[in-house]
C-alpha positions in Angstrom: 0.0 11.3 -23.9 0.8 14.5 -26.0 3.8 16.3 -25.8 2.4 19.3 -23.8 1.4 16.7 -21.1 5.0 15.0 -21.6 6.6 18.1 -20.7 5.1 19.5 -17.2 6.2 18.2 -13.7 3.6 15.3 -12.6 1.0 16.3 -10.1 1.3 15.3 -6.7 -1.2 12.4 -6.9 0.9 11.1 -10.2 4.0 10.6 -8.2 2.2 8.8 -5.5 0.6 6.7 -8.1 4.3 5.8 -9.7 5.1 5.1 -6.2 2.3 2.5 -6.1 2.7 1.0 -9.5 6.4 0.6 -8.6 5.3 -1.2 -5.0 2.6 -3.0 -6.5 5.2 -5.0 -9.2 8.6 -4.5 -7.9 10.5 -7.6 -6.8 10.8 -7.0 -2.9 14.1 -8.8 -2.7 15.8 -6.3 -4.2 14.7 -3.2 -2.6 17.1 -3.8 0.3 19.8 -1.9 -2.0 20.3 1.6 -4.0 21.5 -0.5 -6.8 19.1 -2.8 -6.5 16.0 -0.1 -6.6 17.7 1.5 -9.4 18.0 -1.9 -11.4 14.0 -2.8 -10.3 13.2 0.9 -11.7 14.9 0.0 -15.2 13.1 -3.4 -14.9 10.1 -1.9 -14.7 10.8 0.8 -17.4 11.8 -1.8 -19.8 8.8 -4.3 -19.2 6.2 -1.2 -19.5 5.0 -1.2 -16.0 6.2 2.5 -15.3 6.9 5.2 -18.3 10.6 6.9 -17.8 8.6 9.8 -16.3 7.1 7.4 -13.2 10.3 5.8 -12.2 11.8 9.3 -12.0 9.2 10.1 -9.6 9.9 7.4 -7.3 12.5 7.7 -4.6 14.3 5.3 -3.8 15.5 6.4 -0.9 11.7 6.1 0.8 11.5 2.5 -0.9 14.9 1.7 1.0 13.6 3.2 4.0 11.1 0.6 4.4 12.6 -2.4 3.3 15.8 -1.1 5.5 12.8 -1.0 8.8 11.7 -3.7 10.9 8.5 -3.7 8.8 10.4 -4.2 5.5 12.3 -7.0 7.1 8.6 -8.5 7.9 7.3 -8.5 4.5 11.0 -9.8 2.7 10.1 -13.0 5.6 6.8 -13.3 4.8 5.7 -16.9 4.0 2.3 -16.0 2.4 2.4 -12.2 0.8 0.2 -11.3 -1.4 -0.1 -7.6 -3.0 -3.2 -5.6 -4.7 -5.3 -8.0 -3.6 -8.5 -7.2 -4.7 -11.9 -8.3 -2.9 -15.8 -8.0 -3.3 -18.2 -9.3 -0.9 -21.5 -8.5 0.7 -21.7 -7.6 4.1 -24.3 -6.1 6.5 -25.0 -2.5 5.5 -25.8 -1.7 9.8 -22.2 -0.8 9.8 -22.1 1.5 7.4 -24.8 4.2 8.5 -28.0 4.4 10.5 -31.2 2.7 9.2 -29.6 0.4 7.4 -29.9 -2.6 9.9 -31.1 -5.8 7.4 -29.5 -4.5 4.7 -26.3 -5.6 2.7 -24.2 -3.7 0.6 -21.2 -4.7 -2.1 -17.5 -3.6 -0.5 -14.7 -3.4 -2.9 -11.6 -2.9 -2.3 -7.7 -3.7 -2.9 -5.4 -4.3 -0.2 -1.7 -3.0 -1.0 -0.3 -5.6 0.7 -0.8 -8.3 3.4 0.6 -11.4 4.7 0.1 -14.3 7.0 2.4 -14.6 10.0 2.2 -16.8 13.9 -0.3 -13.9 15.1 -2.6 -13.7 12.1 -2.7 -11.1 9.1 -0.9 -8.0 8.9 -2.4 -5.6 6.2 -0.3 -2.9 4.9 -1.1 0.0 3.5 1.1 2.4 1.4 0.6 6.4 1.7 2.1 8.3 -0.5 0.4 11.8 1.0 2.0 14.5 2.0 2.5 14.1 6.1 4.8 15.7 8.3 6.7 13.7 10.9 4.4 13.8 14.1 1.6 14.5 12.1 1.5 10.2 10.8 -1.2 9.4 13.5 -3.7 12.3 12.7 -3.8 11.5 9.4 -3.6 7.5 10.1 -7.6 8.1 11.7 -8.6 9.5 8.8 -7.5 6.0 7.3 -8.9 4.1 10.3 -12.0 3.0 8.6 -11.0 1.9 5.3 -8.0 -0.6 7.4 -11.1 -1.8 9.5 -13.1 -2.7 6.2 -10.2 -4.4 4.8 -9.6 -6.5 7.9 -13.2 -7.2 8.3 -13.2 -9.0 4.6 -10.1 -10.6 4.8 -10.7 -12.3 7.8 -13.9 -13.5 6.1 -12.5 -14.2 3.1 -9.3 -16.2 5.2 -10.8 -17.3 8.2 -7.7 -15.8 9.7 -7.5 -13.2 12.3 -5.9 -9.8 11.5 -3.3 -8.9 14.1 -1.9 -6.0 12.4 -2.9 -3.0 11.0 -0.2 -0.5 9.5 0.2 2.3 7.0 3.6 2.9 6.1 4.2 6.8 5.4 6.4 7.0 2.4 6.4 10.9 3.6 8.0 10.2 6.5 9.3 6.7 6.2 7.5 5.8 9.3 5.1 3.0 10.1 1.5 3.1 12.3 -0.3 0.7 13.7 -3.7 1.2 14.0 
């Protein structure tokens, strides 16, 4: 990156994506501490996963927030968690828009994170946006669909049910359930 990129404050969507790189290889054990956040950061510096810039945008005391919730003491218990997990598989295209009944189109995606509990699977996605508290299930709609997608290929994919829906608001460190 050249120095006059080096220099300015990162964008709003390159914190956010800091805040995802850091979730994506983070080890989740650890984020139940300042300290331990703080040593995971320099981890992550040192092993090239996040430049010194990143990690300075990530704030640990969001990342605590949700390993400090109910939901963070989920995913630390979860048997079977797997993170950016990334899918492709056709599916009927009538979903999708009108006229399309017959069809089948490609769906891509990567979950953040899900995991396997006595219910089913719980997918969780992280959102970095800006959101004000109240304001988490107004914008969780606007998310609605691409949580329904991701359910609808993993339970194909597993042959499990999803039980759980969430987004976790780093914003606001609150969790919904769609």
């Amino acid at each position: 990156t050249p120095q006059f990129l080096q220099d300015r404050p990162l964008t709003g969507r390159e914190k956010g994506n800091a805040t995802h790189l850091f979730m994506q290889f983070v080890h989740y054990e650890a984020c139940t501490t300042r300290d331990g956040i703080q040593q995971e950061l320099a981890r992550l510096q040192t092993e090239k996963f996040l430049t010194a810039r990143q990690a300075e945008a990530v704030d640990a005391e969001k990342i605590l927030a949700l390993f400090s919730s109910e939901l963070g003491k989920r995913i630390l218990n979860a048997k079977n968690l797997r993170r950016e997990f990334k899918f492709s598989i056709l599916t009927p295209a009538a979903g999708y828009g009108h006229g399309l009944e017959g069809e089948e189109v490609l769906l891509q995606g990567v979950v953040d994170c899900w995991f396997d509990g006595p219910e089913g699977i719980t997918v969780l996605d992280f959102k970095s946006d800006r959101v004000r508290p109240g304001g988490e299930a107004a914008r969780g709609e606007e998310y609605r669909p691409q949580l329904e997608a991701y359910s609808r290929a993993l339970e194909r994919i597993t042959g499990r049910r999803v039980a759980h829906r969430i987004l976790w608001f780093f914003a606001t460190g609150t969790g919904l359930e769609l």
